[in-house]
C-alpha positions in Angstrom: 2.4 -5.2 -17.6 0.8 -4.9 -14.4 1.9 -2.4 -11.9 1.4 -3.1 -7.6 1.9 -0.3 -5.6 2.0 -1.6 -1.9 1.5 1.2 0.7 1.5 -0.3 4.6 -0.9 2.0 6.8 0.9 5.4 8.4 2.0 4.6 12.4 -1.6 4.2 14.3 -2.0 5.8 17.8 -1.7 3.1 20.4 -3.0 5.2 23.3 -6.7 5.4 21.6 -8.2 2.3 23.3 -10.7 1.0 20.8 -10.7 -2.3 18.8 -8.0 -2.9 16.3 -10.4 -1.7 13.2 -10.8 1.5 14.7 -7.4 2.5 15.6 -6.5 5.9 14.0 -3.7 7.4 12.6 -0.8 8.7 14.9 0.6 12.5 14.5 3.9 11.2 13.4 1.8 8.6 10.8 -0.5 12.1 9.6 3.3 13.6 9.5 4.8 10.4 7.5 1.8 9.9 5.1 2.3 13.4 3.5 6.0 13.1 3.0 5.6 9.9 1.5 2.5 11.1 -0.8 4.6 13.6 -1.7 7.6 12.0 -2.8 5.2 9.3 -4.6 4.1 12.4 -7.2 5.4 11.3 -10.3 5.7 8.0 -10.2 2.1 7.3 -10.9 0.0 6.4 -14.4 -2.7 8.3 -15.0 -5.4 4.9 -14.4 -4.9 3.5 -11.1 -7.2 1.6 -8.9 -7.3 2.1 -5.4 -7.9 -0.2 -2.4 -7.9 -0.2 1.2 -8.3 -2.6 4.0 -11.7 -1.5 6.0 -9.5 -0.7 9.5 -9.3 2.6 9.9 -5.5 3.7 10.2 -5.6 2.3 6.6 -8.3 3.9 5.4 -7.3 7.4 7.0 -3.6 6.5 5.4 -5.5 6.0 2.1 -7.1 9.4 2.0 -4.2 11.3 2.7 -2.2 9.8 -0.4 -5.0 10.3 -2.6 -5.7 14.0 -1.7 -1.8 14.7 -2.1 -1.8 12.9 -5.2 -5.1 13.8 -6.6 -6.4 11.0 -7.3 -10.7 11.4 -6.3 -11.0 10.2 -2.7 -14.8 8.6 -4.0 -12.5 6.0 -5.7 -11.3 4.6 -2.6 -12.8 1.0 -2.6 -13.0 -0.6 0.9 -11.7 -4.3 0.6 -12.3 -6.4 3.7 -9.7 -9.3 1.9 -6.6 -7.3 2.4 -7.2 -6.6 6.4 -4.9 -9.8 6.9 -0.8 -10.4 8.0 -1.5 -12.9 6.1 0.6 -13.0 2.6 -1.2 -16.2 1.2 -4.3 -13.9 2.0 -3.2 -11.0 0.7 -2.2 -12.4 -2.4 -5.0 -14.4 -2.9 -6.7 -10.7 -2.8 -4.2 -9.1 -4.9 -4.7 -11.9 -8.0 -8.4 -11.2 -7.8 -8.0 -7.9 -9.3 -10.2 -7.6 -12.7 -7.4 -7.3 -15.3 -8.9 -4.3 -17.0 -6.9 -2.4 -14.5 -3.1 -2.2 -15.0 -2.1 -0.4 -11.9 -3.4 -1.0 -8.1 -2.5 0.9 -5.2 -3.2 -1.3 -1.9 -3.4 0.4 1.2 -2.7 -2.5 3.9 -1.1 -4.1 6.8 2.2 -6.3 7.9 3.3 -8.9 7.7 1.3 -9.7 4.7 3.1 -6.6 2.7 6.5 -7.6 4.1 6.2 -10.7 3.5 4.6 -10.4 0.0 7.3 -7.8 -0.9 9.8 -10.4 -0.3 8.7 -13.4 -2.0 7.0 -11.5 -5.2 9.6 -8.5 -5.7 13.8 -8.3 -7.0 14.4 -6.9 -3.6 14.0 -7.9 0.1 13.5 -5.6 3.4 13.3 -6.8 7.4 10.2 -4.7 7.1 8.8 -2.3 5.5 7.7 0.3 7.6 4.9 2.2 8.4 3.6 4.7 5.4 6.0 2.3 3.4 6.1 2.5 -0.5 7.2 -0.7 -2.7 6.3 -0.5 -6.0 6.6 -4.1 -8.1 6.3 -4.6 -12.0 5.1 -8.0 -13.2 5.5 -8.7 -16.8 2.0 -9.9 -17.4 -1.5 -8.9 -18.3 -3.4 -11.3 -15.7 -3.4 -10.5 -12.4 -4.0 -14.0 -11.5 -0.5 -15.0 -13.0 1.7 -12.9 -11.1 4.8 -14.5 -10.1 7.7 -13.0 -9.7 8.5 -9.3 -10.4 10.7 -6.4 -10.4 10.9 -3.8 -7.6 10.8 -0.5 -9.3 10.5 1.6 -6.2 10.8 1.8 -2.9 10.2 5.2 -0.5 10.4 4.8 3.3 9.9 7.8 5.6 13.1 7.4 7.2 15.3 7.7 3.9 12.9 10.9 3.3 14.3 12.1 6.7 17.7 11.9 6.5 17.9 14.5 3.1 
């Protein structure tokens, strides 16, 4: 069983002018990323694997979680593959992943997630939004023969609000 935990970046601050890559977090996306890490507590295996895209709202998204869930922020692992909106790229990336690890969290961007979300999971969103969760089970131990699987989870910031 293999385990894909899709997390899209926290809401980036549009008013920094810099270069897509170096766009940083919002305050509502700082905000958004702990209520989500939060909620996340408890759904997690003890082995995960963690990776981010290289553009900095993801990253910054990345390190939040993993403080709040404490998993070691030195496990992070940059990978420039899943900085696409791409979903052919992104799961190209995703199928890549050495199969000694049975549960990835992928910090990353839309459309790719969206639009991998839709075509790989039980369930289908418009989009999933910033600091989005979506957690899919495949029934398989290869990576690279992930087809379709089962949404176990979703948690989206605004369904944390309205409690």
């Amino acid at each position: 069983m293999k385990k894909l935990i899709l997390i899209r970046h926290a809401k980036s601050c549009w008013n920094a002018i810099t270069d897509d890559l170096s766009r940083p977090l919002s305050k509502r996306g700082v905000s958004d990323a702990h209520l989500v890490s939060h909620e996340l507590m408890g759904h997690l295996p003890s082995k995960v694997i963690v990776w981010t895209s290289p553009a900095k709202r993801a990253k910054e998204t990345a390190v939040i979680f993993c403080q709040n869930l404490e998993i070691n922020v030195d496990c992070i692992i940059q990978n420039d593959e899943i900085y696409t909106f791409v979903r052919s790229e992104l799961t190209k990336a995703i199928k890549s992943c050495k199969n000694e690890h049975d549960t990835l969290i992928l910090f990353g961007h839309n459309d790719a997630i969206t639009k991998f979300v839709n075509k790989f999971g039980s369930e289908t969103y418009e989009k999933v939004p910033t600091s989005g969760v979506v957690v899919i089970n495949f029934d398989t131990d290869d990576w690279g023969a992930i087809e379709q699987g089962v949404t176990e989870l979703t948690i989206f910031p605004r369904d944390l609000k309205q409690k």
